[in-house]
TORZA-353177 format. One record per residue: x, y, z of N, C-alpha, C in turn. Coordinates in pm, whole numbers, plus 50000, padded with zeros to 5 digits. Example, Ala and Ser with C-alpha at 12.3 -4.5 7.8 and 13.67 -1.06 7.14 Angstrom:
<nodes>
- n_x	n_y	n_z	ca_x	ca_y	ca_z	c_x	c_y	c_z
- 51319	49431	50780	51230	49550	50780	51320	49670	50780
- 51285	49775	50708	51367	49894	50714	51290	50003	50787
</nodes>
This chain:
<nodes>
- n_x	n_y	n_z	ca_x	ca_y	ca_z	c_x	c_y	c_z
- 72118	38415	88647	72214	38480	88559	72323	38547	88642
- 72453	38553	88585	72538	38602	88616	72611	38691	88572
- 72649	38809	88603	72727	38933	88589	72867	38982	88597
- 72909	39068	88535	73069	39056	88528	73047	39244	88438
- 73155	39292	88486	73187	39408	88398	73263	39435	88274
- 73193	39459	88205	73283	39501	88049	73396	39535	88041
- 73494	39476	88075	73636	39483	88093	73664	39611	88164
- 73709	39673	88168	73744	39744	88267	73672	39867	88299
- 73559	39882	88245	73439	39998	88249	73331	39990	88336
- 73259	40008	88436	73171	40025	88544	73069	39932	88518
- 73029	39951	88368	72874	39868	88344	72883	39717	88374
- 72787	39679	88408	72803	39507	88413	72708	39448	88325
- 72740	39307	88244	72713	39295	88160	72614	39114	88183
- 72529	39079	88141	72520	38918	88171	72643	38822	88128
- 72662	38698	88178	72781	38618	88083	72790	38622	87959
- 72610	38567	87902	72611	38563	87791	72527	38684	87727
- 72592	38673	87611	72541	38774	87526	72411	38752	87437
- 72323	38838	87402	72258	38795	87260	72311	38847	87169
- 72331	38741	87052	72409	38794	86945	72240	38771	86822
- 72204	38868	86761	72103	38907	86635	72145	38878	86476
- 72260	38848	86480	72280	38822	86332	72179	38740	86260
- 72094	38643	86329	72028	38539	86221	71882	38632	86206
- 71838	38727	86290	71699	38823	86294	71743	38842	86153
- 71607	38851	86067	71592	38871	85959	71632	38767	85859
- 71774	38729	85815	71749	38621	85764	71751	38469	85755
- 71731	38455	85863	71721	38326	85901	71600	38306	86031
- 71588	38390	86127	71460	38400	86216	71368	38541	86178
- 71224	38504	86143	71177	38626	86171	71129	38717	86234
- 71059	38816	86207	71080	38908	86324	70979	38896	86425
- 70878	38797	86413	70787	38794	86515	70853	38692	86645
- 70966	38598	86608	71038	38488	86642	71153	38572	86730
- 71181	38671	86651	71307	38736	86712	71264	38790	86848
- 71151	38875	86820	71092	38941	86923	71079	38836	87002
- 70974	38760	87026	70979	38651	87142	71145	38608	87192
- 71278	38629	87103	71355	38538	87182	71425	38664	87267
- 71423	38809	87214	71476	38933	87266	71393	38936	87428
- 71264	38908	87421	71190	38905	87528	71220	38785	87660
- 71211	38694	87585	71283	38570	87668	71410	38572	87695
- 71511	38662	87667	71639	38680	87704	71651	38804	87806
- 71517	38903	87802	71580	38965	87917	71458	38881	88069
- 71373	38781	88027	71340	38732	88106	71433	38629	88177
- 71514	38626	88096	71639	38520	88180	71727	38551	88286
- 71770	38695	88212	71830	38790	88298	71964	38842	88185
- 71948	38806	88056	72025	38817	87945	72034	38992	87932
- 72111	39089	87942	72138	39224	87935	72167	39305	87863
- 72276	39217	87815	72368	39252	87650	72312	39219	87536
- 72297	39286	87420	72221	39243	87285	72325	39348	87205
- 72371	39221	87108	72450	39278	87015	72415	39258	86895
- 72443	39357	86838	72419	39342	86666	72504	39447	86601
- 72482	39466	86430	72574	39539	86376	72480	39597	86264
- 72529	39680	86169	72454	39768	86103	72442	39690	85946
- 72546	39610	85951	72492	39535	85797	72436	39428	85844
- 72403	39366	85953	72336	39256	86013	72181	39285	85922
- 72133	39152	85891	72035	39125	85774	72080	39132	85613
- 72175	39194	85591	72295	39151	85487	72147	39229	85311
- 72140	39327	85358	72088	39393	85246	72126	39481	85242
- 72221	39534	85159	72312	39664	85128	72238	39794	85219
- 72259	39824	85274	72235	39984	85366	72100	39993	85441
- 72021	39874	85445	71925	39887	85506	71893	39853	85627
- 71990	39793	85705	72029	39770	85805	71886	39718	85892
- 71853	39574	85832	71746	39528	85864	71756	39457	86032
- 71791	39402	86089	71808	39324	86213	71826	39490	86289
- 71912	39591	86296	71857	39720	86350	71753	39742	86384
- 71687	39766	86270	71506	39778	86238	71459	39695	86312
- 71489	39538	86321	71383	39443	86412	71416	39509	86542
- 71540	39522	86600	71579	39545	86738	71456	39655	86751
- 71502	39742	86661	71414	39895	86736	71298	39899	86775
- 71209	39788	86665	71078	39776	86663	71029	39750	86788
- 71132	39614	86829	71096	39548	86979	71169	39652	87077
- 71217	39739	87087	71255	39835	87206	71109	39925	87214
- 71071	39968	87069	70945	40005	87097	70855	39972	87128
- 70780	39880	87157	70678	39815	87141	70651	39796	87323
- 70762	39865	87368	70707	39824	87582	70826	39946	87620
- 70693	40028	87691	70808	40088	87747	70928	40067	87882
- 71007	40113	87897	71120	40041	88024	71214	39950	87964
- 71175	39876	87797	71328	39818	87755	71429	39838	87746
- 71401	39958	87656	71535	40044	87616	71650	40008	87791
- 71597	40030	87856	71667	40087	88011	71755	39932	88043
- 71667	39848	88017	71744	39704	88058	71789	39684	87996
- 71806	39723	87879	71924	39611	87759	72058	39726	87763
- 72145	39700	87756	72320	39748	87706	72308	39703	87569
- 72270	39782	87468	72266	39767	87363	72426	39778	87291
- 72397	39710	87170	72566	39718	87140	72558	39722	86986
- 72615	39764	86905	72609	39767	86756	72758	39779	86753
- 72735	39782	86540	72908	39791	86504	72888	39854	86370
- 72997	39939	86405	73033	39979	86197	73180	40001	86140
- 73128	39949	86036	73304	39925	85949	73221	39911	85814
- 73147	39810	85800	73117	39774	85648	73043	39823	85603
- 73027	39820	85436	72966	39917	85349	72825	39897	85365
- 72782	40032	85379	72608	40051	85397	72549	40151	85289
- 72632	40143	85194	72660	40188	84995	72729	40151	84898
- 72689	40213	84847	72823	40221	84683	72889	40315	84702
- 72903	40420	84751	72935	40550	84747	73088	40518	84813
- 73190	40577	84778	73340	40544	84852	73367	40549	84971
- 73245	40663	85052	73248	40669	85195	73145	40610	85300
- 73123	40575	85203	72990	40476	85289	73035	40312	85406
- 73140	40324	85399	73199	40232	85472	73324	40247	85526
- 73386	40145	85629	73570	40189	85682	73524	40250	85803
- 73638	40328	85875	73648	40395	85980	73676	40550	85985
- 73719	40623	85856	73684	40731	85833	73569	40830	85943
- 73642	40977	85968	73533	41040	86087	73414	41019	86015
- 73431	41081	85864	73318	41100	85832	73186	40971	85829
- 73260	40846	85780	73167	40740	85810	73089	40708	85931
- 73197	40696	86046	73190	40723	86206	73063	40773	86252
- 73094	40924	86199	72965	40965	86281	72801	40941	86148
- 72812	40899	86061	72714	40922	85963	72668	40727	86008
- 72761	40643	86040	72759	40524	86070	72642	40541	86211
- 72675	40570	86290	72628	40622	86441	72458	40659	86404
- 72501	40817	86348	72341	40854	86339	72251	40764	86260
- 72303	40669	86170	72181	40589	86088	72111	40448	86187
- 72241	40432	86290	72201	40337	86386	72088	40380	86513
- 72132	40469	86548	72037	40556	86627	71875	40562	86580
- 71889	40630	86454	71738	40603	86360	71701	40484	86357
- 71778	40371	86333	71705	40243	86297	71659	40167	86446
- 71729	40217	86548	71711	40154	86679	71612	40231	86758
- 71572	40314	86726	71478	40417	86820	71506	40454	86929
- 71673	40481	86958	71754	40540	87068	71784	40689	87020
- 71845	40699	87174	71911	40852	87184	72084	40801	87195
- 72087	40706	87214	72218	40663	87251	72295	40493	87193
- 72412	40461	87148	72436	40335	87177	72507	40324	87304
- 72473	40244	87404	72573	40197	87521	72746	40119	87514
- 72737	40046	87360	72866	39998	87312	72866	39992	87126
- 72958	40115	87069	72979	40144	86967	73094	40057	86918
- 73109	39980	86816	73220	39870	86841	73214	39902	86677
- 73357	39911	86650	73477	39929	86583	73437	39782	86471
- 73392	39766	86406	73379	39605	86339	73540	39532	86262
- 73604	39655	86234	73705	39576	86190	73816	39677	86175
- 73953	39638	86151	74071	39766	86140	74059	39818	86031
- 74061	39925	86037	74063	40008	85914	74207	40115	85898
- 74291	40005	85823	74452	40038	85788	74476	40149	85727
- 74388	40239	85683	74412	40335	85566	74325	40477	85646
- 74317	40503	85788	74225	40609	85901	74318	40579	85979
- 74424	40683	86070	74460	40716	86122	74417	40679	86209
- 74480	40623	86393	74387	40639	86497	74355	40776	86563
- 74419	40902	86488	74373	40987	86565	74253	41039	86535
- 74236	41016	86389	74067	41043	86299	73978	40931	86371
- 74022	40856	86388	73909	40709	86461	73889	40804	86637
- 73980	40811	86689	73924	40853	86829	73854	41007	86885
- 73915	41076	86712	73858	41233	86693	73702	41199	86711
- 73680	41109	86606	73524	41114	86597	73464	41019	86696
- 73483	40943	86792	73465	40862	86874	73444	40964	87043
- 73536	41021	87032	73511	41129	87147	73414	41224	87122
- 73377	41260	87035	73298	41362	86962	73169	41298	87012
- 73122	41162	86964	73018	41100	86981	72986	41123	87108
- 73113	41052	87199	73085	41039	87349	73035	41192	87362
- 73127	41250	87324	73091	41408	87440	72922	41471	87404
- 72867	41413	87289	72739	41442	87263	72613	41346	87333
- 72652	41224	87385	72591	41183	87461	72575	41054	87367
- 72593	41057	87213	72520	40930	87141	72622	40802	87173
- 72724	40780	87256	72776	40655	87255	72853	40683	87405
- 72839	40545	87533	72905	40535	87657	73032	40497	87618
- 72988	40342	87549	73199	40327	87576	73202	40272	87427
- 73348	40238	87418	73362	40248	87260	73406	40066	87276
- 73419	39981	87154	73494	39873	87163	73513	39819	87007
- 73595	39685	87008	73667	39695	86862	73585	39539	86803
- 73653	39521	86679	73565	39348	86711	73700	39325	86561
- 73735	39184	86549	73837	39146	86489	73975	39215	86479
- 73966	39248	86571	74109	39341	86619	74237	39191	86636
- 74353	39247	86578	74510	39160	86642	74557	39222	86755
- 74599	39131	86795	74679	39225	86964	74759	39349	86887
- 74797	39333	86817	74873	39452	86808	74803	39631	86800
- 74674	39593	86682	74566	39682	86662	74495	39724	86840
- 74477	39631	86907	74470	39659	87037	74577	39793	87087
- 74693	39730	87074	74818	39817	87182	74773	39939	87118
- 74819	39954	86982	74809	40084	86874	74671	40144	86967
- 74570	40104	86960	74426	40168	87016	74430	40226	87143
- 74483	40160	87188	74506	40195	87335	74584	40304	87378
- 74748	40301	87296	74820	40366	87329	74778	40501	87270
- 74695	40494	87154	74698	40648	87097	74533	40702	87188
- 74457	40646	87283	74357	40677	87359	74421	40732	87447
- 74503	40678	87537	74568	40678	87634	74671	40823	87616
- 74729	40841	87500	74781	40979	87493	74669	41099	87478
- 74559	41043	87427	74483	41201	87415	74413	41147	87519
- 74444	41117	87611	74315	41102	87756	74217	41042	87752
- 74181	40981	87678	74035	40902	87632	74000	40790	87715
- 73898	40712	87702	73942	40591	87785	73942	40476	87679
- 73961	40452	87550	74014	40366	87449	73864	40311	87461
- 73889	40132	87388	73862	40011	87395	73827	39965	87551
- 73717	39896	87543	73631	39840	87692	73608	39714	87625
- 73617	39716	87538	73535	39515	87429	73627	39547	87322
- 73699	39390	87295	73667	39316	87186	73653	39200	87156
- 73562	39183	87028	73445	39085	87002	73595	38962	86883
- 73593	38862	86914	73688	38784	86821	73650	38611	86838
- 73633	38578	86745	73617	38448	86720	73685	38393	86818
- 73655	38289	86903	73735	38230	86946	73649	38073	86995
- 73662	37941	87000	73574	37848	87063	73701	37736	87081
- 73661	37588	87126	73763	37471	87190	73856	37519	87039
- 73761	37462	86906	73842	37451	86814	73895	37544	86718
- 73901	37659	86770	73944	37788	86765	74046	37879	86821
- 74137	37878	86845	74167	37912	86974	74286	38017	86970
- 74350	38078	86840	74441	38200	86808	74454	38267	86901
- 74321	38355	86922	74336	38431	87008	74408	38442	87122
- 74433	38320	87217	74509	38313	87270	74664	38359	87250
- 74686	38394	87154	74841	38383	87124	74869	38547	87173
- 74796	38618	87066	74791	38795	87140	74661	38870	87158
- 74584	38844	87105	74458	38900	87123	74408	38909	87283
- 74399	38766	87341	74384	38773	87487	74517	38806	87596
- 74643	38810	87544	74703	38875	87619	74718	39014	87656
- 74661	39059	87511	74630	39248	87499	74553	39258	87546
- 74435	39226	87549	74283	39201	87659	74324	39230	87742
- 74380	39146	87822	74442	39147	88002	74538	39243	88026
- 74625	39298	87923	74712	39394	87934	74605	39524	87971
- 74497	39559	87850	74463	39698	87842	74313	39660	87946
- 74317	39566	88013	74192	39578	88084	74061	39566	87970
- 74075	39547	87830	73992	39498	87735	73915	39326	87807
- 73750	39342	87794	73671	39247	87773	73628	39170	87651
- 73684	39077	87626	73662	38929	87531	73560	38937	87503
- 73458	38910	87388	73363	38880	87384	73368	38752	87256
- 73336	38658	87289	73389	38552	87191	73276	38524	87089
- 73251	38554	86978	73159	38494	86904	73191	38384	86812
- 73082	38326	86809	73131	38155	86702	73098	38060	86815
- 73095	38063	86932	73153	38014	87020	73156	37850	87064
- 73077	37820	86965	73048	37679	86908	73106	37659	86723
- 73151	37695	86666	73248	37715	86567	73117	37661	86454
- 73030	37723	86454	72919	37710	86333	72854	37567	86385
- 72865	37500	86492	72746	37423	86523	72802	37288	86548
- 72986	37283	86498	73031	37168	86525	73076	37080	86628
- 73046	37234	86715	73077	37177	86919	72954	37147	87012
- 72820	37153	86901	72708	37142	86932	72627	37030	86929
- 72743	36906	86898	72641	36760	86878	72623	36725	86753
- 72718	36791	86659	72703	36794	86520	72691	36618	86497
- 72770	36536	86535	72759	36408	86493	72634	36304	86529
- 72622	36388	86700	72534	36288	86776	72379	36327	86690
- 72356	36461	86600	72215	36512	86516	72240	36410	86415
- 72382	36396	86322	72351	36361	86217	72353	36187	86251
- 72356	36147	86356	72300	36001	86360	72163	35997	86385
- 72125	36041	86449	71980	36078	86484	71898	36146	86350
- 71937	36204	86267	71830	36306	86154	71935	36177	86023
- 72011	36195	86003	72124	36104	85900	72105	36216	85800
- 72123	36237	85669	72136	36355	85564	72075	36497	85646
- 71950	36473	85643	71833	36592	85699	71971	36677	85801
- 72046	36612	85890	72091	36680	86018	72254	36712	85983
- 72287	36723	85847	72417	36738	85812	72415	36907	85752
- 72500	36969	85795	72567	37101	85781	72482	37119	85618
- 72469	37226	85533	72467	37244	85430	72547	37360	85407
- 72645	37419	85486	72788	37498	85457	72893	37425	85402
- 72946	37474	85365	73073	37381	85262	73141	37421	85387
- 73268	37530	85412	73309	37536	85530	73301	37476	85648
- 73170	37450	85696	73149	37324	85826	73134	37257	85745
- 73140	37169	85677	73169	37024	85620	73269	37013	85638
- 73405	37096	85534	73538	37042	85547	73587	37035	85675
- 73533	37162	85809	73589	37118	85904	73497	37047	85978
- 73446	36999	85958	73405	36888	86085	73478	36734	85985
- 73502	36706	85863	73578	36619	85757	73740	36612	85854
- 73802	36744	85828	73892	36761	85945	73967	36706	86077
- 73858	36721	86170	73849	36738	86271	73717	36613	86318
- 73679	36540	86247	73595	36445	86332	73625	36344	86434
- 73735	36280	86407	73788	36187	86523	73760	36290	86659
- 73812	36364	86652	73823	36484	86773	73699	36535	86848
- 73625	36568	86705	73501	36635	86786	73413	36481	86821
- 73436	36323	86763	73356	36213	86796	73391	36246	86962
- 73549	36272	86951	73546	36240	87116	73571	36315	87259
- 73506	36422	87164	73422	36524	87283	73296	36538	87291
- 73245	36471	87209	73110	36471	87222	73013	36326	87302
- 73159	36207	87286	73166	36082	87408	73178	36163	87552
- 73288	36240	87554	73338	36285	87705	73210	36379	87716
- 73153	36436	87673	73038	36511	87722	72911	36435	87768
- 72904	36276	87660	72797	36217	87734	72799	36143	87822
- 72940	36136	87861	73017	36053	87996	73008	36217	88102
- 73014	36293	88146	72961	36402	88170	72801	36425	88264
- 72694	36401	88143	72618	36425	88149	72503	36515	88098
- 72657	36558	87993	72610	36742	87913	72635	36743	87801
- 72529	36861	87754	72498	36897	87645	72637	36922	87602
- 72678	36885	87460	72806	36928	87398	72810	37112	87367
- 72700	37139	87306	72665	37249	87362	72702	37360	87465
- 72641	37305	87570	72666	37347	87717	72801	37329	87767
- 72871	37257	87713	72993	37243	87747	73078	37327	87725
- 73042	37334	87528	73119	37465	87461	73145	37610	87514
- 73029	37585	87563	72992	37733	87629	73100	37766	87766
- 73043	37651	87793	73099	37636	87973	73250	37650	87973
- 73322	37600	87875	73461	37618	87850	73502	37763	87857
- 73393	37852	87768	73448	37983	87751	73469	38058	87874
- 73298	38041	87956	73331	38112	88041	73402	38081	88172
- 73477	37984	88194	73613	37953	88201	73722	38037	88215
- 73763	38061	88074	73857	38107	88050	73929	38210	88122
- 73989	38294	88143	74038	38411	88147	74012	38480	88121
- 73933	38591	88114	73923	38757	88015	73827	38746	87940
- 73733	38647	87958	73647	38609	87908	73526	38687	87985
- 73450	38767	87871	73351	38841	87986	73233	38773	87924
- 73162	38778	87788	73080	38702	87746	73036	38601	87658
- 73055	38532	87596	73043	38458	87465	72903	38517	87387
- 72931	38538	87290	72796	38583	87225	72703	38463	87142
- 72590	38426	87207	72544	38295	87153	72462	38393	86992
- 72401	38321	86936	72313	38365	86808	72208	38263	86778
- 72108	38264	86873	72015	38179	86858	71927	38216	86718
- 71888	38102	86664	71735	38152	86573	71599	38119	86629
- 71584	38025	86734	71476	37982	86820	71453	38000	86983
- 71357	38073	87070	71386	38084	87158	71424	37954	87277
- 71383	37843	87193	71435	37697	87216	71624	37704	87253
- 71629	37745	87139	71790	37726	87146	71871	37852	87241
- 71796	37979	87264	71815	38031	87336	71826	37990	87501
- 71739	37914	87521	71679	37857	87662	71826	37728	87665
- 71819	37674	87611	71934	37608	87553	72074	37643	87635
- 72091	37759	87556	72210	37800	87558	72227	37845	87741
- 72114	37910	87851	72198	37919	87946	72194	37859	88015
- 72199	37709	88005	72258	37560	88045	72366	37587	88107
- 72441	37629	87964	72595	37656	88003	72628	37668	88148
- 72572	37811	88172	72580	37899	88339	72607	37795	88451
- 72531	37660	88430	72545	37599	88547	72665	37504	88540
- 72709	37447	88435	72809	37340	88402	72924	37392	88451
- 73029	37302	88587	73096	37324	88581	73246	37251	88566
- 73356	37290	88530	73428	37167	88472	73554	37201	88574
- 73591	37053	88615	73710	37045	88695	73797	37068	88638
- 73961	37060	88708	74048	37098	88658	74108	36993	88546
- 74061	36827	88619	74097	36721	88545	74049	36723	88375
- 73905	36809	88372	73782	36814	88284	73915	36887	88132
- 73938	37000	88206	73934	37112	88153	74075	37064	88089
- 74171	37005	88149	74277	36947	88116	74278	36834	88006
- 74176	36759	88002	74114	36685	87848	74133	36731	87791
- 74022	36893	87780	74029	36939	87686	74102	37011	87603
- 74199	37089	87659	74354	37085	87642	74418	36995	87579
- 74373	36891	87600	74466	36780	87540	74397	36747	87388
- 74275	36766	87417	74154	36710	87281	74197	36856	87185
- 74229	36939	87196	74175	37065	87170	74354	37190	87167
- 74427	37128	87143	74505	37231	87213	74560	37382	87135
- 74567	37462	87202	74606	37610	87207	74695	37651	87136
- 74737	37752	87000	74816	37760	87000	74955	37761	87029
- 74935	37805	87186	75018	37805	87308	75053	37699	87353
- 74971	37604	87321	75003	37481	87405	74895	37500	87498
- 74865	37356	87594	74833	37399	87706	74839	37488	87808
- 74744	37556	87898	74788	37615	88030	74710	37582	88151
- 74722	37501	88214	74653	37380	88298	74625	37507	88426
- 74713	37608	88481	74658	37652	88520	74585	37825	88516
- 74572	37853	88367	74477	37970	88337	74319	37954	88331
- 74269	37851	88417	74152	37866	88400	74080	37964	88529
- 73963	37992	88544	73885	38089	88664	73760	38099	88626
- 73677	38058	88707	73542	38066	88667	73509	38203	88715
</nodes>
């Protein structure tokens, strides 16, 4: 495994991330636990999740699994850089969600309880909240820090612009802002590029890309459904239309990958961490299979000729940039 620092903050983080969203409803928790375990046996560091993760109004179930397994051995807590998020509603009640102080810190302490910490290591911002001031967002964000319950702060579906704004109003009250943000980004994805990753590199912000296989369609989606035929086809409407879309394209990256030698998969991956400003991709396994899977990636590496395909298969808002790549 390999290491890199959270954008411009001391801690160092693995490449890849564990991302928990499917704990609870889609893997359970005896499954989860084994893959949380097998990820820091890999050398996996980072484990992210969020507070509506398990998707049952305020109960903040995938929390609950995390905590269970922090408890259950002592010395975990210490190895993982735990990471959560709040923005969305964890009530009915009008304040039960947003970025509001008051949510902030009432967001914080319910995470703390459900995780069986004294602390989160990365408190992340889940989404902009247009109608909270940034000086109420960093009032209660410093507050946290100075009590010990949160190290560094970070954002997740942020626009470059929501970036600058964050930064600049940290940066006037002395703070140290944003260290992460978390934004969709994969081959067939790729916005971010336009401002999101240029604000990154501006404010010393770390990328964390989730999707990073765009729901499973950079993953061999075609080469399964010849192999399984119905059984191995998407049952999302959304990945249907886009892989309907986009199939000529993804047929022929998923040729150039077996001309390669590699997992389409592993490739996806391998692209990201690639990139520029790219600190981790957040995978979201449901099997510790697919976990094991996923840090393939780490070793794949793609030439310049490679990477320039894909550019061409794949291209950037921007257009190409033949030479922004850096492993």
């Amino acid at each position: 495994m390999r290491y890199r620092n959270l954008g411009r903050s001391g801690v160092q983080v693995s490449r890849l991330a564990l991302g928990t969203m499917n704990f609870g409803p889609h893997t359970p928790e005896d499954e989860a636990h084994r893959i949380m375990s097998r990820a820091l046996e890999l050398g996996i560091n980072f484990f992210d999740t969020a507070d509506i993760y398990g998707w049952k109004l305020g109960e903040g179930i995938t929390e609950q699994i995390i905590g269970r397994w922090l408890a259950a051995a002592p010395g975990r807590r210490e190895q993982v850089v735990l990471a959560t998020k709040a923005y969305g509603p964890m009530g009915r009640t009008p304040n039960s969600g947003r970025l509001s102080a008051l949510h902030i810190r009432r967001a914080c302490e319910a995470s703390l309880r459900r995780l069986g910490t004294d602390h989160l290591d990365l408190f992340q911002l889940h989404h902009i909240d247009r109608t909270t001031p940034w000086e109420e967002v960093w009032e209660a964000v410093e507050l946290l820090v100075a009590q010990g319950k949160v190290v560094y702060a970070g954002s997740s579906n942020f626009a470059g612009w929501h970036l600058a704004r964050a930064q600049e109003t940290a940066r006037r009250r002395g703070s140290r802002g944003l260290v992460s943000e978390q934004s969709v980004y994969n081959l067939l994805e790729r916005t971010v590029e336009l401002e999101v990753l240029p604000a990154c590199e501006e404010y010393g912000i770390g990328l964390l890309p989730y999707s990073p296989l765009q729901g499973g369609l950079l993953a061999g989606v075609l080469r399964r459904e010849e192999r399984e035929g119905a059984a191995g086809r998407s049952k999302e409407p959304k990945t249907r239309r886009l892989l309907e879309q986009h199939r000529d394209r993804i047929a022929a990256y998923e040729s150039r990958c077996a001309e390669l030698g590699e997992d389409p998969a592993s490739v996806g991956l391998a692209w990201l961490l690639h990139r520029p400003g790219v600190t981790a991709p957040v995978v979201g396994p449901r099997t510790v299979a697919q976990l094991e899977g996923a840090t393939k990636a780490l070793s794949v590496r793609l030439d310049e000729a490679v990477l320039k395909e894909f550019d061409a298969l794949f291209p950037g808002p921007g257009g190409p940039a033949p030479e922004a790549y850096a492993w």
